[in-house]
VMD Tcl script that builds the backbone (N, CA, C; Angstrom):
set m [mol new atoms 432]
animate dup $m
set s [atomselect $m all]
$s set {name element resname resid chain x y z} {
  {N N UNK 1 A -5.860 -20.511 -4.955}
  {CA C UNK 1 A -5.494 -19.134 -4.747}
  {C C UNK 1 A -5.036 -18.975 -3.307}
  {N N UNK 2 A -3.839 -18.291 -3.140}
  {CA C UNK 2 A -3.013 -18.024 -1.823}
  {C C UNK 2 A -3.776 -16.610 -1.252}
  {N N UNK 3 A -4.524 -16.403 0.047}
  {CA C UNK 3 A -4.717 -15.426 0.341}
  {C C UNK 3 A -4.332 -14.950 1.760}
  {N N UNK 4 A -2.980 -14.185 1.765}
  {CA C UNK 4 A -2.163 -13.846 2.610}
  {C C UNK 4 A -2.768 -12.882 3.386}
  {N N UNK 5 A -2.217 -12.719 5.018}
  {CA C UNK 5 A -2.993 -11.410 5.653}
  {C C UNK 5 A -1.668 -10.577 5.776}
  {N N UNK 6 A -1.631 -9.404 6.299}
  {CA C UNK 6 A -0.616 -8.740 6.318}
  {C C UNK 6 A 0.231 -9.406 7.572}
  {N N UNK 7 A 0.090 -9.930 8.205}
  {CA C UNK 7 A 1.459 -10.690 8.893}
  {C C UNK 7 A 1.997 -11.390 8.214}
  {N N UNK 8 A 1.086 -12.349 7.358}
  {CA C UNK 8 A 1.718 -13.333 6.605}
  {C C UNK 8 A 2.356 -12.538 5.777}
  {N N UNK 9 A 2.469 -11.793 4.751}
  {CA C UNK 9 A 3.258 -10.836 3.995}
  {C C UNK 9 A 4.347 -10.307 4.367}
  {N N UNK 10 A 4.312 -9.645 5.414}
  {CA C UNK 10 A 5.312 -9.312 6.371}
  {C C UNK 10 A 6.565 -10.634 7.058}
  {N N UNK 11 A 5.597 -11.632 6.904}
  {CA C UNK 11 A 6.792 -12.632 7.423}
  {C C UNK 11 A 7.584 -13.517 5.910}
  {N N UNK 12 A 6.944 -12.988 4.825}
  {CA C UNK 12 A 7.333 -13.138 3.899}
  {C C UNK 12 A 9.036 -12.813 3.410}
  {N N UNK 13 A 9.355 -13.133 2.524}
  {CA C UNK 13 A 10.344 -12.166 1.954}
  {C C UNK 13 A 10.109 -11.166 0.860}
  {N N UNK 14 A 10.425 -9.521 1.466}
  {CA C UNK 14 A 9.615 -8.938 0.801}
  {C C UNK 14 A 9.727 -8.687 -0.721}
  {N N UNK 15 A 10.848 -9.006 -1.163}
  {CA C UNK 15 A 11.113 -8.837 -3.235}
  {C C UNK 15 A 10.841 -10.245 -3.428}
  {N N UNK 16 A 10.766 -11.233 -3.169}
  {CA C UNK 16 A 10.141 -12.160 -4.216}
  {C C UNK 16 A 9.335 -13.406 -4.123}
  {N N UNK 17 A 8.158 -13.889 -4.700}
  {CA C UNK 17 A 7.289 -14.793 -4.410}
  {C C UNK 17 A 8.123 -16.205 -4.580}
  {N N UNK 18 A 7.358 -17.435 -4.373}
  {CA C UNK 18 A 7.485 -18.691 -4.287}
  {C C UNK 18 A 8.345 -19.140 -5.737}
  {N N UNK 19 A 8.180 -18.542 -7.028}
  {CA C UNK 19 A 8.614 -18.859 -7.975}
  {C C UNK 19 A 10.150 -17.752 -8.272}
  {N N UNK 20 A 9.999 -16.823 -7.502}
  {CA C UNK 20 A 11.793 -16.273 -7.363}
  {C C UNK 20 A 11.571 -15.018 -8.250}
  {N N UNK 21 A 9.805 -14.498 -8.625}
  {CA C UNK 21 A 9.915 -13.083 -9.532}
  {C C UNK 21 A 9.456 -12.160 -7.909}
  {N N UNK 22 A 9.266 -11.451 -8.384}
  {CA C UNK 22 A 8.937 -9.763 -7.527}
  {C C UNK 22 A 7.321 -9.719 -7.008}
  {N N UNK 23 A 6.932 -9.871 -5.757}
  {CA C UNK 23 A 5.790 -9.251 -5.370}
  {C C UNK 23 A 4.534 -8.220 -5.962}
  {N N UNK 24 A 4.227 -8.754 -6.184}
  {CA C UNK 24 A 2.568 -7.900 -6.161}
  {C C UNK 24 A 2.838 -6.417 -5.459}
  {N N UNK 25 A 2.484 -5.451 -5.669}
  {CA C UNK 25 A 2.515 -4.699 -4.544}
  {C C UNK 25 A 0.973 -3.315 -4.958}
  {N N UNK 26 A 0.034 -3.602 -3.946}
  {CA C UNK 26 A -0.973 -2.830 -4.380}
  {C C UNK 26 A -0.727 -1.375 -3.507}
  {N N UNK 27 A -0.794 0.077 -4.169}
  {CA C UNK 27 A -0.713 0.912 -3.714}
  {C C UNK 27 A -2.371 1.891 -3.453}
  {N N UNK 28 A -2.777 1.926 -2.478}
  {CA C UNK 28 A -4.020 2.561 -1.612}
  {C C UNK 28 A -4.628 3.546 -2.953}
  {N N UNK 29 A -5.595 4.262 -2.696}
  {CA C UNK 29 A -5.650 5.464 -3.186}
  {C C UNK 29 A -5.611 6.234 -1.991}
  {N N UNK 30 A -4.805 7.639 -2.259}
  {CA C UNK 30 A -4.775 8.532 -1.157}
  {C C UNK 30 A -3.662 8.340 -0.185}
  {N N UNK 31 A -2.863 7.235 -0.501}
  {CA C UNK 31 A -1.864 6.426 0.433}
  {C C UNK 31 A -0.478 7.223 0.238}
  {N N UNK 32 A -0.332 7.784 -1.398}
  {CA C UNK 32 A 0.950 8.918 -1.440}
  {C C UNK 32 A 0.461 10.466 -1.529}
  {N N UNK 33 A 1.263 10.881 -0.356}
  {CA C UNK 33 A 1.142 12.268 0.361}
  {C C UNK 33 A 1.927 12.791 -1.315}
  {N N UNK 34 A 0.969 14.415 -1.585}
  {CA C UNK 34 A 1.115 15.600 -2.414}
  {C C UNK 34 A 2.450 15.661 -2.221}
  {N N UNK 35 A 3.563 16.047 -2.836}
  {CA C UNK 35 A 4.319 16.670 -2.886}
  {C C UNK 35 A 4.689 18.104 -3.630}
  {N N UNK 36 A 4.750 19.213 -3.068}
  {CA C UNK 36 A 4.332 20.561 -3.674}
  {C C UNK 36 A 5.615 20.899 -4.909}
  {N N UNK 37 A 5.034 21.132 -6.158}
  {CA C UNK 37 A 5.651 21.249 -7.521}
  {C C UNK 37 A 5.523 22.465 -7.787}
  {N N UNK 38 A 4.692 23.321 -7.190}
  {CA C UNK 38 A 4.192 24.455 -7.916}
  {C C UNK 38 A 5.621 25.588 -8.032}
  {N N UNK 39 A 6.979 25.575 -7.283}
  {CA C UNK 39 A 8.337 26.039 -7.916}
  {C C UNK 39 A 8.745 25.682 -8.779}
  {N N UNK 40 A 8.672 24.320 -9.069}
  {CA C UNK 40 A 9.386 23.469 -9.821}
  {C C UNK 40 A 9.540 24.383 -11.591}
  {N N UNK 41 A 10.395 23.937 -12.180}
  {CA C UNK 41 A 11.158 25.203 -13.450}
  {C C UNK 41 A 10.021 25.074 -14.295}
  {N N UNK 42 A 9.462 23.629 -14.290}
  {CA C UNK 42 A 8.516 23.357 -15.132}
  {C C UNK 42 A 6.974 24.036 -15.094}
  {N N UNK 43 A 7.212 24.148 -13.847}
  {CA C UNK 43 A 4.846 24.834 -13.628}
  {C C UNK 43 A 5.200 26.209 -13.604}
  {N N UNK 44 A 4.113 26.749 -13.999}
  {CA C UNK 44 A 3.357 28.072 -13.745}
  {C C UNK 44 A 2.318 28.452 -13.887}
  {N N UNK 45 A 1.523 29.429 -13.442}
  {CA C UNK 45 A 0.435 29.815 -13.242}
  {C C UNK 45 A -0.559 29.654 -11.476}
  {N N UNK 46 A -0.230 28.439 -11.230}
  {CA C UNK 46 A -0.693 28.190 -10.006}
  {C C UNK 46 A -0.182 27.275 -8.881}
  {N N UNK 47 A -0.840 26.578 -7.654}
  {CA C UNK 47 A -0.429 25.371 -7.001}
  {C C UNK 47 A 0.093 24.270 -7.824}
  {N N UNK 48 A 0.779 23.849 -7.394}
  {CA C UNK 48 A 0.809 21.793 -8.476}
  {C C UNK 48 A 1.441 21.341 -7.810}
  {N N UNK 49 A 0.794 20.069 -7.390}
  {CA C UNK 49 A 1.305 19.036 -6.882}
  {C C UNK 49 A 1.913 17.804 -7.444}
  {N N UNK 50 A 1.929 16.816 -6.823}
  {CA C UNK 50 A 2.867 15.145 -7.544}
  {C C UNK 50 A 2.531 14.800 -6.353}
  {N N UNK 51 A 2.223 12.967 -6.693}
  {CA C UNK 51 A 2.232 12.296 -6.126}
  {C C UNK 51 A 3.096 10.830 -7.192}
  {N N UNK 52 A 3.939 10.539 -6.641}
  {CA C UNK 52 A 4.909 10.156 -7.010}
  {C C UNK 52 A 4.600 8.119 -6.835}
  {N N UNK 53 A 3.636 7.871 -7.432}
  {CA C UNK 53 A 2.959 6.628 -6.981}
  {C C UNK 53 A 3.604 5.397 -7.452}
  {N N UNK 54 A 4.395 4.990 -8.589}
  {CA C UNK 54 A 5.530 4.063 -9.034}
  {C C UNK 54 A 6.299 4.809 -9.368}
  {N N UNK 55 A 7.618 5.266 -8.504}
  {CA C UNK 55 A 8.962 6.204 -8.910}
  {C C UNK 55 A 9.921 5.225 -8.221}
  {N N UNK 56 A 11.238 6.323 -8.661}
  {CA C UNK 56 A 12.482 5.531 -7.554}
  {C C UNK 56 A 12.636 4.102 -7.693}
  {N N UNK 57 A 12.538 3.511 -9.135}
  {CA C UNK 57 A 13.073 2.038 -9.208}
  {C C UNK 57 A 11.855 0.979 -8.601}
  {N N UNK 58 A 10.657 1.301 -8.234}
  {CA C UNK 58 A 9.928 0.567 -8.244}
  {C C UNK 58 A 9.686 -0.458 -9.405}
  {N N UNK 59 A 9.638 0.171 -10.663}
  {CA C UNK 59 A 9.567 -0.511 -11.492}
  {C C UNK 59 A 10.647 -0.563 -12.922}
  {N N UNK 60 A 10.708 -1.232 -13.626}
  {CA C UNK 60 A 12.133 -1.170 -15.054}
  {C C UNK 60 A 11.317 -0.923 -15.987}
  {N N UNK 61 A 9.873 -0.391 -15.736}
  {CA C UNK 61 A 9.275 -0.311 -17.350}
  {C C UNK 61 A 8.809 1.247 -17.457}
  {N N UNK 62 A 8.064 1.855 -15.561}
  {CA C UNK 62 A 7.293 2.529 -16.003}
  {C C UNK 62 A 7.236 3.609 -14.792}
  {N N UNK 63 A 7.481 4.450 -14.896}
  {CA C UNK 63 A 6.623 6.085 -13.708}
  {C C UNK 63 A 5.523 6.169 -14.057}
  {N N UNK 64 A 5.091 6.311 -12.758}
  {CA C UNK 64 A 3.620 6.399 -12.610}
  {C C UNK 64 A 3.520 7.015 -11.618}
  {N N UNK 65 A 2.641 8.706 -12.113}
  {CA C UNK 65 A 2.507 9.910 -11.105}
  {C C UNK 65 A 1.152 9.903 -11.167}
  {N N UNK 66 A 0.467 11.217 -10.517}
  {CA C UNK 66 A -0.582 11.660 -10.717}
  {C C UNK 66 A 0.075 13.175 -10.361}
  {N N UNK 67 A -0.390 14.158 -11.541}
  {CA C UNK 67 A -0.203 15.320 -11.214}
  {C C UNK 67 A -1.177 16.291 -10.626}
  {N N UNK 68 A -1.522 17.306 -9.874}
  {CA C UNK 68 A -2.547 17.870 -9.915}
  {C C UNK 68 A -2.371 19.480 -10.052}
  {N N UNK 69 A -3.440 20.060 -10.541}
  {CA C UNK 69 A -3.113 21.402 -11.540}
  {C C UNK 69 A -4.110 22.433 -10.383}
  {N N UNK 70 A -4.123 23.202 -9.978}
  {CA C UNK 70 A -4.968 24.581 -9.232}
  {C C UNK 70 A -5.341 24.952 -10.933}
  {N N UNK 71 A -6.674 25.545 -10.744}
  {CA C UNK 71 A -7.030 26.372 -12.358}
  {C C UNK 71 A -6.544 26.802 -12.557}
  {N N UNK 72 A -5.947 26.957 -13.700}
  {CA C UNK 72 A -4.635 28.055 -14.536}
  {C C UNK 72 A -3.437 27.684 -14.089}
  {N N UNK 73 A -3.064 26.534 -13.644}
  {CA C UNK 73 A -1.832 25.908 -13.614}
  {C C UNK 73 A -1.210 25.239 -14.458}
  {N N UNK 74 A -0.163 25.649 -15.248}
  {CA C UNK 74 A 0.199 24.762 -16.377}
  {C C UNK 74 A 1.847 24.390 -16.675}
  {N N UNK 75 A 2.441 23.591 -17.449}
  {CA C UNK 75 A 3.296 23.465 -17.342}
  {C C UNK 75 A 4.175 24.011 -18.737}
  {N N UNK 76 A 5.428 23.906 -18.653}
  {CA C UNK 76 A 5.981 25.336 -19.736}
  {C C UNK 76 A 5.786 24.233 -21.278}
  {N N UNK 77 A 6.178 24.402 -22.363}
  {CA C UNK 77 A 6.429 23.364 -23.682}
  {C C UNK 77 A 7.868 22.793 -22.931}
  {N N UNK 78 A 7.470 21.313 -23.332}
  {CA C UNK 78 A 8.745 20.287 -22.990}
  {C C UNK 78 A 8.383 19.198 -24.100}
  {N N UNK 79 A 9.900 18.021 -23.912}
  {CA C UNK 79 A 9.959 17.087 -24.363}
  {C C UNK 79 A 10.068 15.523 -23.919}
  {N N UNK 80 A 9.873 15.043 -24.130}
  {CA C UNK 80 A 10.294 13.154 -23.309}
  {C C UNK 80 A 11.061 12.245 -24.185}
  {N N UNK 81 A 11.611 12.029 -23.837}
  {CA C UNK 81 A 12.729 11.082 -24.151}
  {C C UNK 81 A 12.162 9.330 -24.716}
  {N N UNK 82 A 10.636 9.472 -23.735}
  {CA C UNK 82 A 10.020 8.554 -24.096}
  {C C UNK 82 A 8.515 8.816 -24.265}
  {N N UNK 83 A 7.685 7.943 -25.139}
  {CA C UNK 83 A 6.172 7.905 -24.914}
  {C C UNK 83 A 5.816 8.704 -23.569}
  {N N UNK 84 A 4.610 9.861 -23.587}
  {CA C UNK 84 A 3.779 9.571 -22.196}
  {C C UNK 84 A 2.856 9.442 -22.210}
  {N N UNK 85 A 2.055 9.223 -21.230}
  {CA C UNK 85 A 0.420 8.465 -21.405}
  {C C UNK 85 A -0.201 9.441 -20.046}
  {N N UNK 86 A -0.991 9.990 -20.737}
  {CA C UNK 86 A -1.916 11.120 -19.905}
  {C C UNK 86 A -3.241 10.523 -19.521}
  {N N UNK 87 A -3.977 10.202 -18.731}
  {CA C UNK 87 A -5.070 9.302 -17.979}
  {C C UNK 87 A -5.611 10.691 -17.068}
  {N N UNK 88 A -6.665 11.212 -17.632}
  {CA C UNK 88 A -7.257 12.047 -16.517}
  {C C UNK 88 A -8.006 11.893 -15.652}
  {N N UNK 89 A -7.897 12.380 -14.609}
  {CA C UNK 89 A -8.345 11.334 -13.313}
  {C C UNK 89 A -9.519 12.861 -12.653}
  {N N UNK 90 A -9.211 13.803 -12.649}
  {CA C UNK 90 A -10.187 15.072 -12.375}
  {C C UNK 90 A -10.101 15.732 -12.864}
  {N N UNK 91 A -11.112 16.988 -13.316}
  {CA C UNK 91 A -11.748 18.268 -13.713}
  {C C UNK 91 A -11.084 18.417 -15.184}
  {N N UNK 92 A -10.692 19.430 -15.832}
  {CA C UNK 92 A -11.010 19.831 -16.871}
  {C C UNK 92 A -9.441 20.410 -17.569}
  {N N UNK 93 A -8.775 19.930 -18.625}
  {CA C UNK 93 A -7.350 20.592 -18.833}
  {C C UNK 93 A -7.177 21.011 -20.145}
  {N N UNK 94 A -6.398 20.612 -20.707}
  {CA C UNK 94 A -5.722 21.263 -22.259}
  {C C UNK 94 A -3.800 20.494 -22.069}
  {N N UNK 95 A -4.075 19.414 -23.336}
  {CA C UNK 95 A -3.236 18.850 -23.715}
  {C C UNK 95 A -3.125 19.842 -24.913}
  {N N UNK 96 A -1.654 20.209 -25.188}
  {CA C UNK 96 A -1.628 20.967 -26.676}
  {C C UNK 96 A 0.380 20.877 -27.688}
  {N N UNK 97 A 0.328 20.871 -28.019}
  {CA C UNK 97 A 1.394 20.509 -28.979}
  {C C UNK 97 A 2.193 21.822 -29.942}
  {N N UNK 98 A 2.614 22.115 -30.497}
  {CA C UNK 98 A 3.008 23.424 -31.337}
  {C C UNK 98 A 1.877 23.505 -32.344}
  {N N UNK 99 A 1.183 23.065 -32.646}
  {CA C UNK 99 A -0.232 23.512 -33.729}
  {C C UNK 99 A -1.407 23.244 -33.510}
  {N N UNK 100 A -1.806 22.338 -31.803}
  {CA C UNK 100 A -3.093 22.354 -31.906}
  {C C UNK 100 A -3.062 22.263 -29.900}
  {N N UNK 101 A -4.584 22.942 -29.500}
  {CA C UNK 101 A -4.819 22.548 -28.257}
  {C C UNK 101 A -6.170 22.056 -27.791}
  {N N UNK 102 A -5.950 21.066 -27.362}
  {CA C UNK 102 A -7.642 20.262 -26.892}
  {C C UNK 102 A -7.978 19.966 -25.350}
  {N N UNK 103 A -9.442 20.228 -25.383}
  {CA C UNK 103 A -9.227 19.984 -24.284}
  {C C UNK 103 A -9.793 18.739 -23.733}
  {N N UNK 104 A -9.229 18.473 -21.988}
  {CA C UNK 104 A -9.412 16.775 -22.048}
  {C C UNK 104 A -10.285 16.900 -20.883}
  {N N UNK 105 A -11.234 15.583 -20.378}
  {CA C UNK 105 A -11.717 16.294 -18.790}
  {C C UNK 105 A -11.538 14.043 -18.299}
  {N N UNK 106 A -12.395 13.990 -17.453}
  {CA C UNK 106 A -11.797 13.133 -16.760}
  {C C UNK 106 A -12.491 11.711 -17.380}
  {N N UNK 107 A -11.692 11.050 -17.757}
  {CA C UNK 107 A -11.401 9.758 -18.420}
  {C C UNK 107 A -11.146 10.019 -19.553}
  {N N UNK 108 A -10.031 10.211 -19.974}
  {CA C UNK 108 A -9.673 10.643 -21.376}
  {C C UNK 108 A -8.508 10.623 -21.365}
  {N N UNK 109 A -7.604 10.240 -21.979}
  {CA C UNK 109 A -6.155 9.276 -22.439}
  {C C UNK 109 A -5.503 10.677 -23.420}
  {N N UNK 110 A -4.258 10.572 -23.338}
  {CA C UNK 110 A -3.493 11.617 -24.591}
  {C C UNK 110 A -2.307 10.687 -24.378}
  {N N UNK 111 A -2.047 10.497 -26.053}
  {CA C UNK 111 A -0.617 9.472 -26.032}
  {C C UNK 111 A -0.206 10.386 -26.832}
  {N N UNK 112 A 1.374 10.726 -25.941}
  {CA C UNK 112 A 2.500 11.788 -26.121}
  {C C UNK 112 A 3.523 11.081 -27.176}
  {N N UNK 113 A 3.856 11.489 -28.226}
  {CA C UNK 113 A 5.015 10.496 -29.046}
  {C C UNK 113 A 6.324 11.268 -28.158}
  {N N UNK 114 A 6.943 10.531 -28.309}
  {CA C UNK 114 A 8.283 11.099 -27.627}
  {C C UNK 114 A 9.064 12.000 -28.625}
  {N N UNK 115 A 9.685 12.642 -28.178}
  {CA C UNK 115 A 9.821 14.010 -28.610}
  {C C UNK 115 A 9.409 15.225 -29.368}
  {N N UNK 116 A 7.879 14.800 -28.806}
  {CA C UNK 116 A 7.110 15.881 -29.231}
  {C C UNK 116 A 6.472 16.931 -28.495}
  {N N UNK 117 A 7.258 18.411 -28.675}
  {CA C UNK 117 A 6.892 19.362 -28.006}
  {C C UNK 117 A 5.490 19.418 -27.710}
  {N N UNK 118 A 5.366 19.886 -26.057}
  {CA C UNK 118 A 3.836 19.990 -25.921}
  {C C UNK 118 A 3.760 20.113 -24.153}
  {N N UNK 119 A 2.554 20.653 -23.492}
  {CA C UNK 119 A 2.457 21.075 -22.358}
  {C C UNK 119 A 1.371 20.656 -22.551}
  {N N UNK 120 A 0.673 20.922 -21.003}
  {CA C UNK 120 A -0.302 19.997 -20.613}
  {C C UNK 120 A -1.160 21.194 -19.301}
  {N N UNK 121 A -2.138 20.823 -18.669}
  {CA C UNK 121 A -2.350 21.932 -17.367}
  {C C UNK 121 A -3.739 21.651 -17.821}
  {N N UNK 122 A -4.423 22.811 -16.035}
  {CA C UNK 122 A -5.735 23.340 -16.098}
  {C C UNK 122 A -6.057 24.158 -17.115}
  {N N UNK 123 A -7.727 24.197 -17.409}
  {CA C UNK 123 A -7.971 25.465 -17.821}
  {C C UNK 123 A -8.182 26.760 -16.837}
  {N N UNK 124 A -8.628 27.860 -17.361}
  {CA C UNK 124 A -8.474 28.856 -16.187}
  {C C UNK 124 A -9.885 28.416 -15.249}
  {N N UNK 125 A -10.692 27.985 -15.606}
  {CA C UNK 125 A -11.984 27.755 -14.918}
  {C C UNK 125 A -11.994 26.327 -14.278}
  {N N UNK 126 A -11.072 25.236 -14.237}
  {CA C UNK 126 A -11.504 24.034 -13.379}
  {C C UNK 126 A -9.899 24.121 -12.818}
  {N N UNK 127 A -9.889 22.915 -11.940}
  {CA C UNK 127 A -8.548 22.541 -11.488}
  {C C UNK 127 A -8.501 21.218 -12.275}
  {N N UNK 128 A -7.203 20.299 -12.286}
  {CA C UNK 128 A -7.131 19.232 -13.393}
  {C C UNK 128 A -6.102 18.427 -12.440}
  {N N UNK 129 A -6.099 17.419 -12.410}
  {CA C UNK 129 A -5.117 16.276 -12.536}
  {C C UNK 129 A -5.444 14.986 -13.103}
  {N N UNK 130 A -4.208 14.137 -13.188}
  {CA C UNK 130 A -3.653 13.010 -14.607}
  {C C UNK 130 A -3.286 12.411 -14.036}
  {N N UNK 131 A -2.618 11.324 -14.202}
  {CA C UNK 131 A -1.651 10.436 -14.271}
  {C C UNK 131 A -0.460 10.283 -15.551}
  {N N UNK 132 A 0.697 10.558 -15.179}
  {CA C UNK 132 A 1.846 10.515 -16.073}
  {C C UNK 132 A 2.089 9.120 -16.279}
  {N N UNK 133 A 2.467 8.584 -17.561}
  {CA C UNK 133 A 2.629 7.123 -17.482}
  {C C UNK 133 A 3.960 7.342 -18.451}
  {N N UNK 134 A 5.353 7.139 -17.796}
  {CA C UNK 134 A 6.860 7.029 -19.064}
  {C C UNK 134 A 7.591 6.187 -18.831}
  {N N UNK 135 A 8.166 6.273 -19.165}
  {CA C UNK 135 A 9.802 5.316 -18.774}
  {C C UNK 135 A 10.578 5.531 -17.624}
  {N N UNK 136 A 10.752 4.473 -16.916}
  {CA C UNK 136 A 11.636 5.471 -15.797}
  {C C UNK 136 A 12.896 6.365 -16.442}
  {N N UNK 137 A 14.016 6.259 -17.633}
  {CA C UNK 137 A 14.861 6.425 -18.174}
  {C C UNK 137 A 14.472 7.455 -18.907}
  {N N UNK 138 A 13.192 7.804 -18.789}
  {CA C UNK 138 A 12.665 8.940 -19.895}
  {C C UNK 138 A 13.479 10.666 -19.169}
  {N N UNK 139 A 13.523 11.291 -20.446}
  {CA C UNK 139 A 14.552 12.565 -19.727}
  {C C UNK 139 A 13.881 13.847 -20.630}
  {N N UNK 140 A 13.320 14.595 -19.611}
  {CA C UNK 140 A 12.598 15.772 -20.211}
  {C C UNK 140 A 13.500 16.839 -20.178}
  {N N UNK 141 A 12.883 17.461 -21.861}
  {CA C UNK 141 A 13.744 19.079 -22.069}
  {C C UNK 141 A 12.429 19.627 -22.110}
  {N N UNK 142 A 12.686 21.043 -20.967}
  {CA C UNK 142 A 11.701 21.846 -21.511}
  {C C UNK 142 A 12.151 23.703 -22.137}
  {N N UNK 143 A 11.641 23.656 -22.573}
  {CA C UNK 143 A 11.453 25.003 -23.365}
  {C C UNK 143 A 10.757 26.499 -22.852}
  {N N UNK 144 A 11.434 27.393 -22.987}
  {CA C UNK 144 A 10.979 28.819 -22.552}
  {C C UNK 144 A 9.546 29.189 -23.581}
}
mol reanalyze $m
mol bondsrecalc $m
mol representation Tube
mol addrep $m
């Protein structure tokens, strides 16, 4: 086992290991700064943030966010283009679909079929955030 220090990494080349694929790359917790969502067409009700933790071509398979919800923050009915994978990481929400709404709290998974209407958020009494798991190519419609 190769155990590199960060100079050695750095004196590396940084896209690809000894065999010619792509680096390892471990991301901190707490290491990607909030980015404020709560305008965005999609939220309402409260604050919401993103942290945008595999975006921007990091990867060809997968986005990987963490969203976070203020209580009563939610997002409008939308669609995905691809699978999403909901991983709750804090407090208390409501995954719900056109005929049913449940609620999820932290360690608890919701697999989204792709193109199936449905919103996601706090309840009015906790704050909530997830992790989004799609396609990078995935393309959301959302709905009034």
């Amino acid at each position: 086992m190769l155990h590199l220090t960060q100079s050695d990494r750095a004196n590396r080349n940084k896209n690809t290991n000894s065999d010619g694929g792509e680096l390892m790359e471990v991301i901190k917790n707490g290491s990607i700064p909030e980015e404020d969502a709560t305008n965005a067409p999609l939220f309402y009700g409260g604050a919401v943030s993103r942290q945008p933790i595999v975006a921007g071509g990091k990867s060809s398979y997968y986005n990987f966010s963490q969203v976070n919800f203020a209580a009563g923050a939610k997002n409008k009915f939308h669609t995905h283009t691809s699978d999403q994978i909901l991983f709750v990481t804090k407090g208390v929400g409501i995954v719900a679909n056109e005929s049913e709404e449940i609620e999820i709290s932290e360690g608890d998974t919701a697999l989204i079929p792709s193109g199936e209407k449905h919103w996601h958020g706090a309840t009015d009494r906790s704050s909530f955030s997830h992790i989004s798991l799609t396609h990078p190519e995935s393309q959301t419609e959302m709905f009034d």
